[in-house]
C-alpha positions in Angstrom: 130.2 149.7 94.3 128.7 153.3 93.3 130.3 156.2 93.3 127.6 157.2 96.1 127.7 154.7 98.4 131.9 155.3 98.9 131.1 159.0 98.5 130.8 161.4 101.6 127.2 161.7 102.9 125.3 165.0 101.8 123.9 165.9 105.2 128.1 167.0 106.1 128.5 164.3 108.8 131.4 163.7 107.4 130.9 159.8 107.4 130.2 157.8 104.2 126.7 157.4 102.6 126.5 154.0 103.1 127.4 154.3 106.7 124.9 157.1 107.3 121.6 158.1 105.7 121.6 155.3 103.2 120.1 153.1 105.2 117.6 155.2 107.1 116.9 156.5 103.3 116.4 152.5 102.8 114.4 152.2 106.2 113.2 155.3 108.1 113.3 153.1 111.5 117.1 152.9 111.2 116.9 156.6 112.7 117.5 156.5 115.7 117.4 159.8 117.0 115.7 163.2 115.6 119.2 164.3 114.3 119.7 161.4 112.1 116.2 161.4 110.6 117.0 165.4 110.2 120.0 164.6 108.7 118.3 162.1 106.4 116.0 164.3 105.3 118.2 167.2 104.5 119.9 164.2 102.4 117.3 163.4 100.6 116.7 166.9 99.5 119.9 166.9 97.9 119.3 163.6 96.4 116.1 164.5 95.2 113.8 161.9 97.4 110.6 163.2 97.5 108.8 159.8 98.5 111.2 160.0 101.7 110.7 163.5 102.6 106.9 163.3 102.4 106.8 159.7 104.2 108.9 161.2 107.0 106.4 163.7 107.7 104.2 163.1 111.1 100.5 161.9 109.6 99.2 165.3 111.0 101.1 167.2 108.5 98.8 165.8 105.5 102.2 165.9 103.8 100.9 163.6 101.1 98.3 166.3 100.1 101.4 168.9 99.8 103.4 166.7 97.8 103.9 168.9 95.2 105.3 171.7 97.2 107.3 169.4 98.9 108.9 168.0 95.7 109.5 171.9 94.3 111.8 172.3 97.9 113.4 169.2 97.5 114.2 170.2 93.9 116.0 173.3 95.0 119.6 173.3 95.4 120.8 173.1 98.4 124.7 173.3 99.2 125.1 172.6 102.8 123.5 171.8 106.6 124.9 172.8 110.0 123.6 170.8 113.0 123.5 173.8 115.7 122.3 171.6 118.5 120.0 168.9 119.8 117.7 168.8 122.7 115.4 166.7 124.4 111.3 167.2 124.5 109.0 166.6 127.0 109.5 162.9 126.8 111.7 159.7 124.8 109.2 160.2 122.4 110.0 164.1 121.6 113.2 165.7 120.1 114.1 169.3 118.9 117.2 169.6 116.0 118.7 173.3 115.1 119.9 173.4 112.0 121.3 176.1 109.6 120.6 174.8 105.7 121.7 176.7 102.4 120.7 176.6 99.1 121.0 178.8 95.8 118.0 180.4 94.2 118.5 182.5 91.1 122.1 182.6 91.3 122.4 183.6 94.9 123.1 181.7 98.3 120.3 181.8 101.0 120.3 180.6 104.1 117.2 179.7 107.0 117.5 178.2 110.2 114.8 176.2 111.9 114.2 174.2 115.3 112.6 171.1 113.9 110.7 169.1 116.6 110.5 165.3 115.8 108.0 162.9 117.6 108.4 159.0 117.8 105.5 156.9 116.8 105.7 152.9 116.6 109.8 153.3 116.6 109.9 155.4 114.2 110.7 159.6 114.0 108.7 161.6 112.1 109.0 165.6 111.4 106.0 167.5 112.8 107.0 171.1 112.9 109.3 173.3 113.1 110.3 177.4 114.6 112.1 179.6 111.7 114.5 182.0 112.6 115.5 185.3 110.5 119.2 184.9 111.1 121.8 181.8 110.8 122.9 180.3 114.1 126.4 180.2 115.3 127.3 176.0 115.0 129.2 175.3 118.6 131.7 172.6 118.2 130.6 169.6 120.3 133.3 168.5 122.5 132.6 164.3 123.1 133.8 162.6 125.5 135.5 158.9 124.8 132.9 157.7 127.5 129.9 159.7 125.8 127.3 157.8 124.0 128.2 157.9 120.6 126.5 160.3 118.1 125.3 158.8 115.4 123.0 157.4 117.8 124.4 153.1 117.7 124.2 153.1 121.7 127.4 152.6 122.3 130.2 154.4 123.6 131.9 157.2 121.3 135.4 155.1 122.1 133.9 151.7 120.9 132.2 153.2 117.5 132.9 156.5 115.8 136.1 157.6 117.7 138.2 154.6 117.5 
């Protein structure tokens, strides 16, 4: 087994690759929220995916006309991501993701913080925008319930998954 695979994920869920963006990375339908699509794509920045950032663009972005800009950002080097918070859009098919991400760029740490908003098409999440901010967000500390729906997004209760 790789080193990666046993290795913590890079989008700081604190779970193991395998177990988290691997397999959306595999299969972009294994999202199953905007947060783990997010988090798979702030993944594959750090793994240096272009083909799975670009394909996880909403068709409206004409991402595969930007590629090369895309593949200069996901060459950066990026340190860390902090889910702020999730919300619901105007429908199942809509979903907004805060997110603080850093990165170093001639020797110094940078920081930008975005609202992503995801949309659902055939079953699968695509980013189609997002809302920059000019100043890091605070990252609230999501108290879960052992009754909650669990949240890496499996359907099941956080006792029966994650928190057991």
């Amino acid at each position: 087994m790789s080193e990666l695979a046993t290795s913590l994920c890079r989008c700081h869920s604190q779970k193991a690759y395998q177990d988290c963006c691997k397999p959306i990375h595999t299969d972009p339908k294994c999202a199953l929220t905007p947060e783990q699509l997010m988090r798979a794509r702030y993944c594959a920045h750090e793994l240096r995916l272009v083909d799975f950032v670009v394909h996880t663009y909403h068709s409206s972005c004409n991402a595969i006309t930007e590629a090369d800009a895309i593949a200069e950002s996901v060459h950066g080097e990026w340190k860390k991501l902090e889910v702020v918070s999730t919300e619901p859009g105007k429908d199942d098919n809509e979903g907004y993701v805060t997110f603080n991400a850093y990165f170093i760029e001639d020797k110094r740490q940078y920081s930008f913080t975005e609202k992503s908003r995801f949309v659902r098409e055939d079953d699968q999440w695509f980013y189609i925008d997002g809302e920059m901010y000019d100043y890091p967000l605070p990252v609230k500390k999501r108290e879960i319930g052992r009754n909650d729906p669990c949240t890496c997004g499996s359907g099941k209760k956080y006792k029966k998954c994650c928190g057991s």
